[in-house]
C-alpha positions, 0 to 999 in steps of 0.5 A: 218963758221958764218959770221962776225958781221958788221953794216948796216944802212938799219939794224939799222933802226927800223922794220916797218921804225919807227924813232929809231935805233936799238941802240935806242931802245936797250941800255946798262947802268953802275948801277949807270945810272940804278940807277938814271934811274929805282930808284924805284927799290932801294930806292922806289917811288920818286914821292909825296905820301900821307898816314896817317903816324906816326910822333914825334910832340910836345912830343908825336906820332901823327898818321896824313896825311904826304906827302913825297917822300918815295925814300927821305925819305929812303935815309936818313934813310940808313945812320941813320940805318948805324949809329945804326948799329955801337952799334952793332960793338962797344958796347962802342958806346954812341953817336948818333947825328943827324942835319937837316939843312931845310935852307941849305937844309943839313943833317948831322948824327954823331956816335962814336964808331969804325970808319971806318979803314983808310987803302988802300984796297990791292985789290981794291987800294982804302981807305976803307972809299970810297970803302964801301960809294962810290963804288957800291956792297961793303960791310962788311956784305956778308959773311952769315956764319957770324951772324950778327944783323946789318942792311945793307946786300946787298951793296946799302945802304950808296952808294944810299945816295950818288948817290941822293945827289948833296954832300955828305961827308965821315969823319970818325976817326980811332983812332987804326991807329991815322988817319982822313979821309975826302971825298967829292963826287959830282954830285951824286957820279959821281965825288969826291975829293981826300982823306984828311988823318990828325992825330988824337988822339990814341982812336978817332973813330968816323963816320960822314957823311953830305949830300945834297939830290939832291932834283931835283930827288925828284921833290923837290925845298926844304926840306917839313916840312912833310919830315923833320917831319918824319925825326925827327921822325926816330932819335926818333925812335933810341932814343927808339930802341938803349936804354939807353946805347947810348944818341941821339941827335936831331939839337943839343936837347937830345931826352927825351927817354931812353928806347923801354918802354918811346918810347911806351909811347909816341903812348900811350900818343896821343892815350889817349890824347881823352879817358876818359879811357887811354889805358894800356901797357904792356911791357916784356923785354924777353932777350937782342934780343927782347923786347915786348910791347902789348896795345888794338887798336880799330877796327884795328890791329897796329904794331910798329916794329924794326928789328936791328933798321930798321922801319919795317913799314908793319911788317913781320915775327917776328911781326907775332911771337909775335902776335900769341903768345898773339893772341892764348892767348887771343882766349882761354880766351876768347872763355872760357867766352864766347862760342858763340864767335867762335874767330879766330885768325884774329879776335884778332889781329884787337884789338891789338896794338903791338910793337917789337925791335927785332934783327935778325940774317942776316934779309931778306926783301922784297925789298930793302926800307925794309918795311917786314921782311921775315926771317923765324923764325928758322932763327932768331937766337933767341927765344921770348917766352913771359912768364906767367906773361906777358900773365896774364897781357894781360888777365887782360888788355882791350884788352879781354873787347875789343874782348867781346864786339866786339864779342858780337856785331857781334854776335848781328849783325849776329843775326839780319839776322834772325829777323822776322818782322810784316808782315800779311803774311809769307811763307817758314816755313813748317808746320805752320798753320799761323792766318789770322789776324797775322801781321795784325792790330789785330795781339795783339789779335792773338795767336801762339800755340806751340805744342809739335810735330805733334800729338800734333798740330793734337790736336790743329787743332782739338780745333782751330775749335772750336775757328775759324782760324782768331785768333789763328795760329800752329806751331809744335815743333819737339822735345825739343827746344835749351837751348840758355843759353849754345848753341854756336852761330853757333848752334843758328844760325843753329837752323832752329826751333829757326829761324822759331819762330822768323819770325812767331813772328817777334821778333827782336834780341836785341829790349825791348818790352813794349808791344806786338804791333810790333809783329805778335803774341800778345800771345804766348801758350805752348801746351805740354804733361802734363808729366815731358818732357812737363815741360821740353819744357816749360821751354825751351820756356820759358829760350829762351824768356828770355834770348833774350827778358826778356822784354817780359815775363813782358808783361801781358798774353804774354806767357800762357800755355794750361793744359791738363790731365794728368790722368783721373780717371772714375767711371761710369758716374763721371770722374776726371781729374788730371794734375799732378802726385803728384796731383793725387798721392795725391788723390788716397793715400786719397780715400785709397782702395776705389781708386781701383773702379776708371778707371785709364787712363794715357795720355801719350802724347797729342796725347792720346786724342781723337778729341772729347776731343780736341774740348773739350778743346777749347769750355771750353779754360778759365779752359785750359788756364793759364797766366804766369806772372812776379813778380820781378827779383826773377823770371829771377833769377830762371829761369837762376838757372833752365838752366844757367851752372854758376847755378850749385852750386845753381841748386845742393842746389835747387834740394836738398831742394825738397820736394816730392809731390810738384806741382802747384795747377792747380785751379789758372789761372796765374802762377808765373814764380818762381813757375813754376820753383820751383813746376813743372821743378823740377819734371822734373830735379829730374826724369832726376836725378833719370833716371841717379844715381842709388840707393846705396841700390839697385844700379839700376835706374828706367828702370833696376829696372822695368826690374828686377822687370817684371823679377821676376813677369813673373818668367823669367827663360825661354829664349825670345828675348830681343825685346819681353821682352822689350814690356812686360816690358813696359806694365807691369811696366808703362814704359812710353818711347820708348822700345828701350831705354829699349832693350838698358837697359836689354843688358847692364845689360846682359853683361859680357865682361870685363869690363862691369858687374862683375855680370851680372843679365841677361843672354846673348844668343846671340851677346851683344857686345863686349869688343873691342867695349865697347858693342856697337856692340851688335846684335839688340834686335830681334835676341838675347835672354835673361832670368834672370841669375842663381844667381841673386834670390840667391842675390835678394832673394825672401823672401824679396820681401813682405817687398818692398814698391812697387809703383802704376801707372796708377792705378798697382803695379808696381816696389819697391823704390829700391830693397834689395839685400844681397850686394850693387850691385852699388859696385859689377857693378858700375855705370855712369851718367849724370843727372841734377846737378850731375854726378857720377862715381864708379867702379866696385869691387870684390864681394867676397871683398865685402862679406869678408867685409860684414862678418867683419861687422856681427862680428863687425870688421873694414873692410879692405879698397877695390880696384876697380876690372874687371871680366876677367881683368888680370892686378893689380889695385893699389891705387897711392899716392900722394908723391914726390918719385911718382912724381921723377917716373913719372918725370923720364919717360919723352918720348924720342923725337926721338921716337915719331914716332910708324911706325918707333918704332915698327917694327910689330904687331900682335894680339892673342886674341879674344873678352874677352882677349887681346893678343898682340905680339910686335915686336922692334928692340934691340936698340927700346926695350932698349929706352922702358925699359929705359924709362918704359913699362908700360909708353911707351904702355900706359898700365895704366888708372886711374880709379875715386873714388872721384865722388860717388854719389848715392840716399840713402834710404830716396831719397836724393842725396848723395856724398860718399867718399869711397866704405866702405861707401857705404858699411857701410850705406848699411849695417845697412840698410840690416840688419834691413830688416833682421830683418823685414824678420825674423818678417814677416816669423814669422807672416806667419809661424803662421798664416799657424799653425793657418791654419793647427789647425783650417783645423783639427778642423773642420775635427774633428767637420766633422767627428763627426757631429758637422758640418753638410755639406751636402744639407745646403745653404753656408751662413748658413754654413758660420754664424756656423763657424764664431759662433764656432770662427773658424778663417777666412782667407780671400784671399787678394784681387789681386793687380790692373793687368797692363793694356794698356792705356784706357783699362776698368776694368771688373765690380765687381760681383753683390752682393752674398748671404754670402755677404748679410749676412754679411761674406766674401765668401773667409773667410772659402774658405779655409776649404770648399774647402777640398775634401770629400775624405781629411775629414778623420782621416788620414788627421788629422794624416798628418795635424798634422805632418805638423803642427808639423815641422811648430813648428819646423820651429819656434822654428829654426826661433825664434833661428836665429839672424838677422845676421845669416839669411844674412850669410846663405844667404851670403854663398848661394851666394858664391856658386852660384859664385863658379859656375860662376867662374868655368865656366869662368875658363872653357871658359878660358882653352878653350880661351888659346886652341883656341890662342895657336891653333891659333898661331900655324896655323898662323904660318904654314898658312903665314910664315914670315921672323923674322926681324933682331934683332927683340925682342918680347914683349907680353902683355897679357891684357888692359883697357880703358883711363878714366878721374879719380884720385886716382886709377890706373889700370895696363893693356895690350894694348888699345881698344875702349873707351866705353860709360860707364864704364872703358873697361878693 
């Protein structure tokens, strides 16, 4: 049994014998003790506080130092929002007063509309009037299934002013009960009167209560002008919150705001009162909860805010959903105009300046002074989505210029860290071979060279010993550098080759440089490769100085270049050096064929040449040197032409205008930036653009058409590893980059996987990627084979061949302009690119479309319009149109919200295909099939793509870059240039056919002369024999001299033979080759016999030939081709039977090998086919499941 409970003085003492009782150390206090004890815990701090704080002085908001007491301050402001709140209960409120006496230290705030009901509370036995502002913990607002938009909640409010007050009076009149009510509580709600109940009129309600602080609790003796200003500044702030509706007074003067807009403008006034340029508001009233007003702030962000006319001073939730909405905005804007400026969020909103009324459903607050709203936003209770309007006219306010130029700044800022400096020496930079007078007092004389990697800095080395290391210091590129015109700033930032140049310079973000004193360097040379690469670096170079110190390129002899050959062609002791392809073009087209008695070596990069030829260089560095020099500002405008994105349109005009053969005389020791620009990086943008469009007569680029071309030359019908040939290719057609690249290349055109080629010119052996892939897994280029296909001589047939116009390089023949197949190979495979100025994209059509079209135009008849089509692709392709019954379609399948979920929506997957079909069975249940028919198969799958027709560009047959609008016209053009080559082939069979009859009559003449003795052969010198026949007219054929063979690099041609007898006496020794050639045992009249019959069908042939058109030429062509396509699709339709045997097979097997329990009411639904997603318009194609996009064309 527990003992009693009693009291002992020896227990009460303190432990430890300490002066307290346990009865002083542990009490027990009412709330409203607890309260006047602990009042920080409810109406805040009453102690002095100092803060910068808004106040309503002289007509406008004046943001100052204030020193009040917070828990005063609240007090007050309990009873005011009390007095606001009462719009809310009677919307026919209309009167807001509000008296501050200073003197007698009284503060008296009035309202009208509904007053408080003058009754007994049958539970508590008091009037209601003194329960709700005299008794602690009552309210009307507890009930939280009740919305409310007022601002009290939790029952203190009104009764804390009571509780720090010396007097506070209650009168209010209830006009439905024709009762007057007043109350006079004293001494801090410790005492009170009892109730004075009068009459008044029916329909009078109104609420005053009058109160004296009791400022002994505030460590006041008297109402401060800085409590009373913020005061004020509160009844203004109802002024602007409660709006029109409700006329606030102020010690007896109307307050001059009407509206949350006028109140806003009041901030705004004072913010200008000092602006040359006034900040800028923008307002939206969104519905009847919330209004909006938006202006710029500097370096800070600002908020003014109300939650049901509460001052929410530190903002909160609903300022923050505001905010983001116009900061999301805003970072879009302007991350869009400018890329380097990585905006956040948090960055935004340090420019913006935001004010919001809102009312909010039963608000939460952080504490009980009510400074943060931490409602959550589904609980508002309303929406505030501002509309476009609006955030069209943030972007056109100051607040974007302000964010720009804050970014602008900081990234300048940021930039700075990397800043060189002109120090003699520097450390931490790998690779640089730094000058020993850098950054010292003859730093003006120095000279950074810039090499285009490390072979190239070898080079340099090599020279530098000529000239001496105190003057000129090295530093290697690795690569090409940054385009800082379009680079985002972090990737400047990250760039360590950008940083390193900065430092071995000391150049210094944002300075103006007259001359080059402040930095280690006075002079910068570019040392690249002489080809189209090295330009490029150069104007790199060139674009990085300009775009961060355009100062610079004004400086005289800052920036030069080192020229070295690019060719140099030997003949004995002679060597000529050329600098420039067209240079050099030029001078061999000039010579004619004496050009092939020249040694052609071609460097292809700085390291081609030897350290002997190095040091060459630099003994005579004044004919290798160049000086790039500033004209005016039509230089900076070119070189932003070459590099910026905004340039497009003019970079297009540019590249149009170009005039082949162009280049910069290499005699003239200073360039001007515009040439450079104009006459070399152009050279380098057309062959970037030739690398990525192909021709529209031949649809292939420069690599394919070198690998075509080696193709034919080695009669490629034998298989080899695709490596090996690769190597061969290159050596044969003066391919002058990696092999790799060209490996890449002969896959891509041996591919034939849906999707890829519709004719695949190569033939796979081997893995060359897949369609689930789009190609990228293909085997390496060691272990697959390939050779040329069947069918691609039947397109590129070999007659033709003598009428291309093949080019020379490096001093061989090398591939044609384009080749001249019987179809537009562009449309028959597509093509994609990405060059400078233009991108194309044309999909890929049915060939046997394009035939039927082809023989249209042979019978002079319009051709029917074609749609793109895929080899293997099972599904339509159809045209779309652009029409409101398309629209109501798509409208109509609008994605059901409950099923966005797929795990949930599909109950099972399962795969049936293989590398070329896709087969794919799902499995739904019936309420899922019944949303998926409702809301469109092919819609809910994803089961189309859309595939672009409107960015077909090609080069035409002159070279010129141009836009095509559909695939006929392509065809169209195409089509009158073949037939002229028809024309050209069946001259030149003609010519040849002839020529061999003139053969075969003068083999049998001098057969005749032999037989009978007219010509004796035996024991005579073959220059005499020679003089006979050119004196009996006997037609001489001499052999064509065999074009230049490829050579590797510096390989030395074989020296001519000295000269022989028939030479000497004037006659060709090949021009009677082919009579003295014949056999005794062919001297015979049975020769003559079988001469004659083969001259008789070369008659024949001529006759047949003289007879058929150009036009029938292509349609016989046309019609070996058709079967040569049979052939393909026959096998393709064998691979197809054997396909569906090895899925039905598979399906079969799978089922025995893992049975599976069928879901209840589980549908199948199987789709037999797919593609790939890709941007586009007009046409869109019908497909069966997804795969993985491909990095061409559409994958299908």
């Amino acid at each position: 049994m527990a003992a009693p409970l009693h009291s002992s003085s020896g227990h009460n003492a303190a432990a430890g014998g300490g002066a307290k009782t346990i009865e002083e150390m542990y009490q027990k206090k009412t709330q409203l003790e607890h309260i006047l004890l602990r009042p920080d815990t409810y109406i805040g701090s009453v102690e002095k506080h100092t803060q910068a704080l808004w106040i309503y002085e002289d007509g406008a908001m004046v943001n100052r130092s204030v020193t009040y007491v917070p828990g005063l301050y609240k007090i007050f402001d309990e009873i005011l929002v009390n007095a606001a709140d009462n719009k809310q209960r009677d919307p026919k409120m209309d009167a807001l007063r509000v008296e501050i006496d200073v003197d007698s230290c009284c503060i008296s705030v009035y309202n009208n509309g509904d007053g408080i009901p003058v009754e007994v509370h049958q539970e508590e036995g008091v009037y209601v009037p003194e329960m709700i502002l005299g008794h602690l913990l009552t309210s009307s607002n507890y009930n939280d299934n009740e919305k409310k938009t007022t601002g009290g909640r939790n029952g203190y409010g009104a009764k804390l002013t009571n509780i720090f007050s010396t007097e506070f009076v209650i009168e209010t009149a209830d006009g439905r009960r024709q009762k007057k009510y007043k109350q006079v509580f004293y001494e801090n709600m410790g005492k009170k009167s009892e109730p004075q109940i009068t009459k008044c009129k029916q329909g009078e309600n109104w609420t005053r209560v009058t109160f004296k602080p009791d400022l002994a609790k505030f460590n006041m003796t008297h109402l401060e002008d800085d409590v009373v200003a913020l005061m004020r500044k509160r009844v203004v702030d109802m002024a602007g919150t409660l709006g029109k509706t409700v006329k606030v007074e102020l010690d007896g003067q109307r307050v001059p705001i009407k509206s949350f807009c006028d109140y806003v403008d009041l901030y705004m006034k004072s913010a200008n009162c000092d602006r040359p340029d006034n900040f800028k508001r923008i307002y939206e009233q969104v519905n009847d909860r919330w209004e909006v007003c938006v202006s710029q702030s500097e370096g800070q962000f600002q908020q003014v805010s109300f939650v049901n006319r509460i001052a929410t001073i530190r903002g909160g939730s609903h300022v923050d959903y505001v905010t983001n909405q116009i900061a999301n905005h805003v970072v879009a804007i302007v991350n869009k105009k400018n890329k380097n400026a990585n905006m956040k969020l948090h960055n935004v909103k340090s420019h913006l300046w935001v004010f919001v009324n809102a009312l909010i459903d039963n608000p939460a607050f952080d504490s009980q002074t009510k400074e943060t709203l931490t409602t959550r936003q589904g609980s508002f209770g309303s929406k505030c989505e501002l509309s476009s309007d609006f955030l069209k006219k943030v972007e056109k306010s100051g607040v974007i210029e302000n964010v720009l130029s804050w970014a602008d700044f900081k990234l300048s800022k940021e930039l700075k860290k990397t800043d060189g400096s002109k120090k003699s020496r520097i450390s931490g930079i790998p690779k640089l071979e730094d000058a020993n007078e850098a950054g010292g007092k003859d730093s003006d004389k120095c000279t950074l060279i810039l090499t285009e990697g490390d072979s190239a800095k070898a080079l340099a080395m090599s020279g530098i010993a000529v000239v001496g290391r105190d003057y000129y210091g090295v530093f290697p590129l690795r690569g090409k550098l940054l385009n800082v015109r379009e680079a985002n700033h972090k990737q400047i930032m990250d760039n360590a080759e950008i940083q390193h140049i900065k430092q071995i310079l000391g150049l210094q973000h944002g300075k103006q440089y007259e001359s080059t004193k402040g930095l280690r360097y006075g002079h910068l040379m570019i040392m690249t490769d002489q080809d189209h690469d090295g330009s490029h670096i150069k104007g790199l170079l060139i674009n990085f100085i300009h775009s961060f110190w355009p100062s610079l390129l004004k400086v005289p002899s800052f920036l030069v270049e080192f020229i070295t050959p690019i060719i140099k062609a030997t003949r004995g002791q002679t060597t000529k050096s050329f600098y420039t392809m067209p240079e050099y073009e030029e001078w061999r087209k000039n010579l004619g064929a004496s050009a092939s008695s020249w040694t052609i070596k071609y460097y292809k990069g700085l390291g081609t040449s030897t350290a002997k030829e190095g040091r060459k260089y630099f003994e005579d560095i004044i004919d290798h040197k160049k000086d790039f020099v500033w004209v005016d500002d039509q230089d900076g405008n070119h070189i932003e032409l070459a590099f910026s994105k905004k340039r497009i349109a003019d970079r297009k005009q540019w590249l149009t205008n170009f005039q082949p053969g162009t280049y910069i005389d290499q005699r003239e020791k200073q360039v001007k930036y515009s040439d450079f620009i104009n006459k070399e990086l152009i050279l380098f943008s057309m062959a970037d653009l030739q690398r990525s469009i192909p021709s529209m007569v031949d649809g292939l680029k420069p690599g394919q058409r070198k690998i075509l071309f080696c193709s034919f030359k080695r009669n490629f019908v034998k298989e080899a590893k695709v490596a090996q040939f690769s190597g061969y290719v290159s050596e044969h057609s003066a391919y002058h980059h990696g092999e790799q690249s060209l490996a890449s290349t002969i896959i891509g055109m041996a591919q034939n996987f849906v999707g890829s080629n519709n004719i695949n010119l190569m033939s796979p052996n081997g893995q060359f990627g897949t369609r689930a892939q789009g190609g990228k897994d293909a085997a390496s280029p060691r272990y697959i084979f390939t050779k040329l296909s069947n069918i691609t001589r039947s397109i590129f047939p070999k007659d033709d061949d003598i009428l291309l116009n093949y080019l020379n390089e490096d001093g061989q023949s090398i591939e044609p302009t384009w080749y001249m197949p019987i179809l537009p190979m562009v449309l028959v495979n597509g093509s994609e690119g990405i060059g400078t100025g233009w991108s194309t994209y044309i999909p890929n059509y049915n060939p046997r479309d394009i035939v039927a079209n082809v023989r249209r135009l042979l019978n002079e008849e319009s051709t029917v319009p074609m749609h793109p089509w895929y080899r293997g692709f099972k599904g339509s392709i159809e045209k779309t149109v652009n029409t409101k019954d398309y629209k109501d379609f798509l409208e109509s399948l609008a994605p059901d919200p409950k099923n966005k979920d797929k795990v949930t929506f599909i109950e099972d997957v399962t795969s049936q295909g293989d590398n070329e079909d896709v087969y794919i069975q799902l499995k739904l249940s019936e309420a899922n099939v019944n949303v998926a028919k409702e809301e469109g198969l092919v819609k809910k799958f994803k089961l189309t793509t859309t595939i672009g027709t409107t960015n077909m560009h090609l080069f035409d047959s002159d070279g010129k870059i141009r836009k095509y609008d559909t695939p006929e016209q392509i065809l169209e053009e195409f089509f009158q240039l073949r037939l002229e080559f028809y024309c050209k082939r069946k001259e030149a069979l003609l010519k040849n056919i002839k020529l061999d009859l003139k053969k075969l009559e003068n083999k049998v003449r001098f057969i005749r002369c032999v037989v009978d003795n007219e010509i004796i052969v035996n024991n005579r010198k073959r220059a005499d024999l020679f003089l006979e026949l050119r004196h009996k007219n006997f037609d001489p054929f001499p052999k064509k001299k065999k074009k230049a063979e490829p050579t590797a690099v510096g390989a030395i041609e074989e020296e001519e033979n000295e000269e022989s007898p028939e030479t000497a006496a004037g006659v060709d020794p090949s021009d009677y080759e082919y009579l003295l050639s014949m056999s005794i045992g062919t001297l015979t009249l049975e020769k003559i016999q079988e001469l004659n019959a083969e001259k008789q069908k070369l008659v024949d042939d001529v006759v047949e030939l003289m007879n058929t058109s150009p036009k029938s030429l292509w349609l016989k062509d046309l019609d070996a081709f058709e079967k040569e396509l049979d052939v393909l699709d026959q096998m393709d339709l064998a691979e197809e039977v054997q396909r569906e045997k090895r899925i039905k097979e598979g399906k079969k097997g799978g089922s025995k090998a893992a049975p599976k329990k069928q879901p209840k009411k589980a549908a199948p639904i199987k789709l037999e086919s797919s593609t790939e997603d890709n941007a586009a318009e007009p046409v869109v194609a019908k497909r069966g499941a997804q795969q993985k996009k491909a990095p061409k064309k559409v994958r299908i």
